[in-house]
BAKENU-20306 format. One record per atom (N, C-alpha, C): residue in three letters; x, y, z; atom name; residue number from 1. Coordinates in Angstrom, 1 decimal. Layout:
BEGIN
+-----+--------+--------+--------+------+-----+
| res |     c1 |     c2 |     c3 | atom |   n |
+-----+--------+--------+--------+------+-----+
| ala |      X |      Y |      Z |   CA | NUM |
...
+-----+--------+--------+--------+------+-----+
% end
This chain:
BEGIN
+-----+--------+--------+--------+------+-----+
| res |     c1 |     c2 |     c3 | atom |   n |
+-----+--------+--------+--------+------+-----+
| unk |    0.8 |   -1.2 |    0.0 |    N |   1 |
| unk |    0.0 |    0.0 |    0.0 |   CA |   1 |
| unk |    0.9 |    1.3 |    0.0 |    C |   1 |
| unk |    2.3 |    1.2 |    0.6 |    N |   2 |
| unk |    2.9 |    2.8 |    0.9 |   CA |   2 |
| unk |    3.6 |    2.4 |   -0.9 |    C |   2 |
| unk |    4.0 |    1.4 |   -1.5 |    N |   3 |
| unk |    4.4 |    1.8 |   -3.0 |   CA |   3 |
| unk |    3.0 |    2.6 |   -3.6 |    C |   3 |
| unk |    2.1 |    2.3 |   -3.0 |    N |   4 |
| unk |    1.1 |    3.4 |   -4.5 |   CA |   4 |
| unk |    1.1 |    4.4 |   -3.9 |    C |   4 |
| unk |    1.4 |    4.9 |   -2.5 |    N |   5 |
| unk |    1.1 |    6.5 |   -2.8 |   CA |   5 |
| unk |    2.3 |    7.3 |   -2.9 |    C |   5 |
| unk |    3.4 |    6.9 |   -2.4 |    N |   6 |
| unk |    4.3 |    8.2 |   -3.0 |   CA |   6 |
| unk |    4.3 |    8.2 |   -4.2 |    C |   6 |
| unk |    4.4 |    7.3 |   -5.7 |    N |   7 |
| unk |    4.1 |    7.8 |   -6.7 |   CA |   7 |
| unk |    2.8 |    9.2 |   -6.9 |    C |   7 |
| unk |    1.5 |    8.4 |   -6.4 |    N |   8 |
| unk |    0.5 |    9.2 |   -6.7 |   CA |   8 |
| unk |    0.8 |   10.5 |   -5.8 |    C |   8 |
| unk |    1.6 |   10.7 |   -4.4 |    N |   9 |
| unk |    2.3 |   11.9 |   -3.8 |   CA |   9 |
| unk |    2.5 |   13.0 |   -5.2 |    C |   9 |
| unk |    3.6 |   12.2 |   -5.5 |    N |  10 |
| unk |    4.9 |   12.7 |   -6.3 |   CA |  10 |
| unk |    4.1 |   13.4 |   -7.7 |    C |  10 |
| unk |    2.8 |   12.5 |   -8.1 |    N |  11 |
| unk |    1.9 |   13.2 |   -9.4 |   CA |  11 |
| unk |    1.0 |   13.9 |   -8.9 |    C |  11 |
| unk |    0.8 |   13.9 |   -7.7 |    N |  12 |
| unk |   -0.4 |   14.9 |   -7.0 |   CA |  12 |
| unk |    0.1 |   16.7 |   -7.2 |    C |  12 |
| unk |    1.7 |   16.3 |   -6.9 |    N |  13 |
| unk |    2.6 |   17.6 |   -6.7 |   CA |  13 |
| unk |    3.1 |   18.1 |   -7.8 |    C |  13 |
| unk |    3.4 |   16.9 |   -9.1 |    N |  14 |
| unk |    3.6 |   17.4 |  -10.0 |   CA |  14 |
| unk |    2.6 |   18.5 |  -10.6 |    C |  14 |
| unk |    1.3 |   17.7 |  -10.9 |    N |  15 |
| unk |    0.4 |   18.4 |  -11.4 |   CA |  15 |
| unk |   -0.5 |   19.8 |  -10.8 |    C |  15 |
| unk |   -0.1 |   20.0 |   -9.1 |    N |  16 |
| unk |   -0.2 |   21.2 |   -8.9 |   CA |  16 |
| unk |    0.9 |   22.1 |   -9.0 |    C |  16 |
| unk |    1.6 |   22.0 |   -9.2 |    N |  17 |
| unk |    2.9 |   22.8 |   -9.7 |   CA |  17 |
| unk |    2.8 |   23.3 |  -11.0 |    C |  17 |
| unk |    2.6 |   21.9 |  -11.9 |    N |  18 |
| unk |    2.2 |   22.7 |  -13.6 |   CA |  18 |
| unk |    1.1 |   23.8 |  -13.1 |    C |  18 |
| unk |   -0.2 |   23.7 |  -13.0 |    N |  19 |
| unk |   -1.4 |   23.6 |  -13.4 |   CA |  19 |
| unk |   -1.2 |   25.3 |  -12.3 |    C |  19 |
| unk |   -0.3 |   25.6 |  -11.6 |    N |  20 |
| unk |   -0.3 |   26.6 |  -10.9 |   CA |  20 |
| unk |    0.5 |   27.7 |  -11.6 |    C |  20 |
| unk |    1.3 |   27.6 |  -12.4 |    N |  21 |
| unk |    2.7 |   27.7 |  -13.4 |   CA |  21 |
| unk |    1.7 |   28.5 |  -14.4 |    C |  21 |
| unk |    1.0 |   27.5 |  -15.0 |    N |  22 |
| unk |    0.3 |   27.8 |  -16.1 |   CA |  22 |
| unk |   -1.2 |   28.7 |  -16.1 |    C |  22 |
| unk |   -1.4 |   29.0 |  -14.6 |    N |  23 |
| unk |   -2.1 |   29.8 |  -14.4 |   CA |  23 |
| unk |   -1.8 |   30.9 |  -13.7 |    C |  23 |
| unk |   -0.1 |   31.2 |  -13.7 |    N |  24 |
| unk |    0.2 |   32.7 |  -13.7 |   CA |  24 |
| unk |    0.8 |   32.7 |  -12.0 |    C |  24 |
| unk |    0.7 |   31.8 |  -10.9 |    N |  25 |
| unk |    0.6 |   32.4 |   -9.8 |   CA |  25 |
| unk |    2.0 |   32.2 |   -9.3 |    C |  25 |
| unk |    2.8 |   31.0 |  -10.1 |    N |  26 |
| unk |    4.1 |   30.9 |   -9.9 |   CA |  26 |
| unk |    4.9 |   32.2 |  -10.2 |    C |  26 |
| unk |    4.6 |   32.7 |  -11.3 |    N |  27 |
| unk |    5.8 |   34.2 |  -12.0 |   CA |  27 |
| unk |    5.7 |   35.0 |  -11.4 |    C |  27 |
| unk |    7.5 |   35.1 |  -11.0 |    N |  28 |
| unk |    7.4 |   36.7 |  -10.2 |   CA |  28 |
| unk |    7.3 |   37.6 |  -10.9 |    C |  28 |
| unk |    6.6 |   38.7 |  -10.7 |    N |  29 |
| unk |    6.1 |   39.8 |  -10.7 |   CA |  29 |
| unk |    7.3 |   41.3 |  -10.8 |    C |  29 |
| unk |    7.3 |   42.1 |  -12.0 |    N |  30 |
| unk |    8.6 |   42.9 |  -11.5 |   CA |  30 |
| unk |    8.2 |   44.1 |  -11.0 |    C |  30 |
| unk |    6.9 |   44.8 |  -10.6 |    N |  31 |
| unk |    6.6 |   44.9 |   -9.5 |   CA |  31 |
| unk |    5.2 |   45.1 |   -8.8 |    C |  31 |
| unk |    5.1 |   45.1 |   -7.1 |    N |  32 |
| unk |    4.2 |   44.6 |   -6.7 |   CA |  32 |
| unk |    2.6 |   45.7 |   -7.3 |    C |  32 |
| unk |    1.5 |   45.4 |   -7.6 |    N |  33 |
| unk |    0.7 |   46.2 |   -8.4 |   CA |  33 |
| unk |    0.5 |   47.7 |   -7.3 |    C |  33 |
| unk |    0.4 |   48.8 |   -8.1 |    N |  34 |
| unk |    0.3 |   50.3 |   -7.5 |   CA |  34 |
| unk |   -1.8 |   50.5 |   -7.1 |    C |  34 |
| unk |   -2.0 |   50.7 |   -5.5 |    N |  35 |
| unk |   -3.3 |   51.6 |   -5.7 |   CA |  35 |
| unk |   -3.4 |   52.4 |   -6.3 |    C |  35 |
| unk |   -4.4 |   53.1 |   -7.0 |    N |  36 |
| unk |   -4.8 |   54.3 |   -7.6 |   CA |  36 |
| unk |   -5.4 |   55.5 |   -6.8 |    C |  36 |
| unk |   -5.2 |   56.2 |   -5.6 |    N |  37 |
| unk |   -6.0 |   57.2 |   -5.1 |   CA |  37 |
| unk |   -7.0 |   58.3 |   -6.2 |    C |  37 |
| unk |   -8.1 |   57.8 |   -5.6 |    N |  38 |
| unk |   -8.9 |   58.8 |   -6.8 |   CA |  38 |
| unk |   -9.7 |   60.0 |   -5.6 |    C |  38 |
| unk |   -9.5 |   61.1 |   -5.6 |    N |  39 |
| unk |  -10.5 |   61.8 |   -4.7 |   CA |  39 |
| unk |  -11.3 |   62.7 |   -6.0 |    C |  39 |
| unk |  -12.2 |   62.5 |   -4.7 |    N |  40 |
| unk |  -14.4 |   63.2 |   -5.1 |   CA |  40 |
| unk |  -14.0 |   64.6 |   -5.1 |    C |  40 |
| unk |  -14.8 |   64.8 |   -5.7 |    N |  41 |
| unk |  -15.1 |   66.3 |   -5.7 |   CA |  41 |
| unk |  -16.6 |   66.6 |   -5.2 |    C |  41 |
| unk |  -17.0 |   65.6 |   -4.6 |    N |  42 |
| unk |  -18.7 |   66.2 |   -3.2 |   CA |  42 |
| unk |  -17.8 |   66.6 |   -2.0 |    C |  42 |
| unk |  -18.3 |   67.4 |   -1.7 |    N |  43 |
| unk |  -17.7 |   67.5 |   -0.2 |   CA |  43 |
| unk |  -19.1 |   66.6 |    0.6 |    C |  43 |
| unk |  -18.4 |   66.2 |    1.3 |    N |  44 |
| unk |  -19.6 |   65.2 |    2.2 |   CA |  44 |
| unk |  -20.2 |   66.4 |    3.5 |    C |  44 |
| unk |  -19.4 |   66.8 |    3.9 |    N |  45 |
| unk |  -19.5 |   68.1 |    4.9 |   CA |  45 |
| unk |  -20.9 |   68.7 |    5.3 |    C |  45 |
| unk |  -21.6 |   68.8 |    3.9 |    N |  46 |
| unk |  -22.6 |   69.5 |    3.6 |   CA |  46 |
| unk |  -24.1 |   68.8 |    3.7 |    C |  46 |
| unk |  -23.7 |   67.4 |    4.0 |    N |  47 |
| unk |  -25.0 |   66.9 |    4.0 |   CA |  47 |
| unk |  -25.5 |   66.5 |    5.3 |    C |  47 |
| unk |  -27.4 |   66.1 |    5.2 |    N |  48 |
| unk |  -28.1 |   66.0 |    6.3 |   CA |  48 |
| unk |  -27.0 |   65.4 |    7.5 |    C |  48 |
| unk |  -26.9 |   64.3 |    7.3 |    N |  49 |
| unk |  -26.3 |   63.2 |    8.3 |   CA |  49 |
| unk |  -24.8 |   63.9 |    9.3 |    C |  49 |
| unk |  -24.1 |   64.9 |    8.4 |    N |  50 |
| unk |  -22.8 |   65.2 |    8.7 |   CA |  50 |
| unk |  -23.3 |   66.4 |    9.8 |    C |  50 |
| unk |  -24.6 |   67.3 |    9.5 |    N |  51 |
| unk |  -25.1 |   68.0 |   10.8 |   CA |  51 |
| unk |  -25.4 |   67.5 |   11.6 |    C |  51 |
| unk |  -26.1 |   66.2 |   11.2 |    N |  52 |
| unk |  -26.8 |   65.8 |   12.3 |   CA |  52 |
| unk |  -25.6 |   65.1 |   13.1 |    C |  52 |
| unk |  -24.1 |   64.5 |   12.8 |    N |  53 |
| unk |  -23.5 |   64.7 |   13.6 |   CA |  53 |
| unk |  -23.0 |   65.5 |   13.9 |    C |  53 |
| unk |  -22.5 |   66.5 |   13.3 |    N |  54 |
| unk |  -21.7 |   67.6 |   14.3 |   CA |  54 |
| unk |  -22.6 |   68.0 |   15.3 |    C |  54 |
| unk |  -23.9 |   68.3 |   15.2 |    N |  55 |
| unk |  -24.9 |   68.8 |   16.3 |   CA |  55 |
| unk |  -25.2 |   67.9 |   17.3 |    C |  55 |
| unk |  -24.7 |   66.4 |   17.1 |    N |  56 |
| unk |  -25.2 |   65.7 |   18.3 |   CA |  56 |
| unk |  -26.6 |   65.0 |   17.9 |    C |  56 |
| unk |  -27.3 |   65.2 |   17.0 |    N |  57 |
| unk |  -28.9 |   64.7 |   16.8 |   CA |  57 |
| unk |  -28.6 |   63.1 |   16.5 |    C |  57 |
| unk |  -29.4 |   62.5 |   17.1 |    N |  58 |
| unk |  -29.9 |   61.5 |   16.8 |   CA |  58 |
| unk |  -30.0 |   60.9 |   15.0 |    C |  58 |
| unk |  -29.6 |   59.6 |   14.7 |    N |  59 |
| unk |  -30.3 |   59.2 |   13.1 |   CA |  59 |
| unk |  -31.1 |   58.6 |   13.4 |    C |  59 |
| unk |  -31.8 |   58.0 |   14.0 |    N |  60 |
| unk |  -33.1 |   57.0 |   13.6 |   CA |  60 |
| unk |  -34.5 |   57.9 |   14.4 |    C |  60 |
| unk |  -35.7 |   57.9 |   13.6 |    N |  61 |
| unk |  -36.4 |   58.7 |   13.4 |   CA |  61 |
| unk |  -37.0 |   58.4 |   14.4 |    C |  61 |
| unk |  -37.4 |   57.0 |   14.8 |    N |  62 |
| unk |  -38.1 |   56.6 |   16.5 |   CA |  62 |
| unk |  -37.5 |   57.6 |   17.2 |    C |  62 |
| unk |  -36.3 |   57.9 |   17.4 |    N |  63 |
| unk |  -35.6 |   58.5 |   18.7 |   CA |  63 |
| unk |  -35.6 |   60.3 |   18.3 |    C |  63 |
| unk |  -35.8 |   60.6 |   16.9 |    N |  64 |
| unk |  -36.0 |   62.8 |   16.6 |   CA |  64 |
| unk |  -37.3 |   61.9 |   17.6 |    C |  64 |
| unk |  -38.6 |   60.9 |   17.2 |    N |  65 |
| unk |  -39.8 |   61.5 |   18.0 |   CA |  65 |
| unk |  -39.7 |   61.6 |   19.8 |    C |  65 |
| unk |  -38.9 |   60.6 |   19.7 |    N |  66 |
| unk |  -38.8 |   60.4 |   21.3 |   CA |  66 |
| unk |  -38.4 |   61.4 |   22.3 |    C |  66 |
| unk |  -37.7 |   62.5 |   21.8 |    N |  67 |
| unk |  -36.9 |   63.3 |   22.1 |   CA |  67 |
| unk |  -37.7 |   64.6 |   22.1 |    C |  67 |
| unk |  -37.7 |   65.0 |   23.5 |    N |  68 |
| unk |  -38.2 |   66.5 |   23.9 |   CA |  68 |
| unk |  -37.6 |   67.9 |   23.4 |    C |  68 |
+-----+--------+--------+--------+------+-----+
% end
């Protein structure tokens, strides 16, 4: 029983080796890929939500009614 599996070891390894090769993940890279920073031109500042935190208000509307 241990002669059949180091062969089939040894083809298990072979064939993830090719099949990894051949789908790019073996090749080094000459270099590592660059993010792109892209900035908005909304200022977010301006909207409902950004008052209602700088003022402290509550978001969910159960709690504007609950509130004196």
């Amino acid at each position: 029983m241990k002669r059949v599996f180091a062969p089939v070891t040894a083809l298990v390894l072979a064939v993830t080796g090719y099949s990894l090769h051949a789908a790019g993940w073996l090749q080094p890279s000459a270099s590592p890929p660059q993010a792109h920073l892209q900035q908005s031109s909304c200022d977010h500042s301006d909207s409902d939500a950004a008052f209602r935190h700088r003022t402290c208000h509550s978001h969910h509307w159960r709690s504007m009614l609950m509130v004196k």
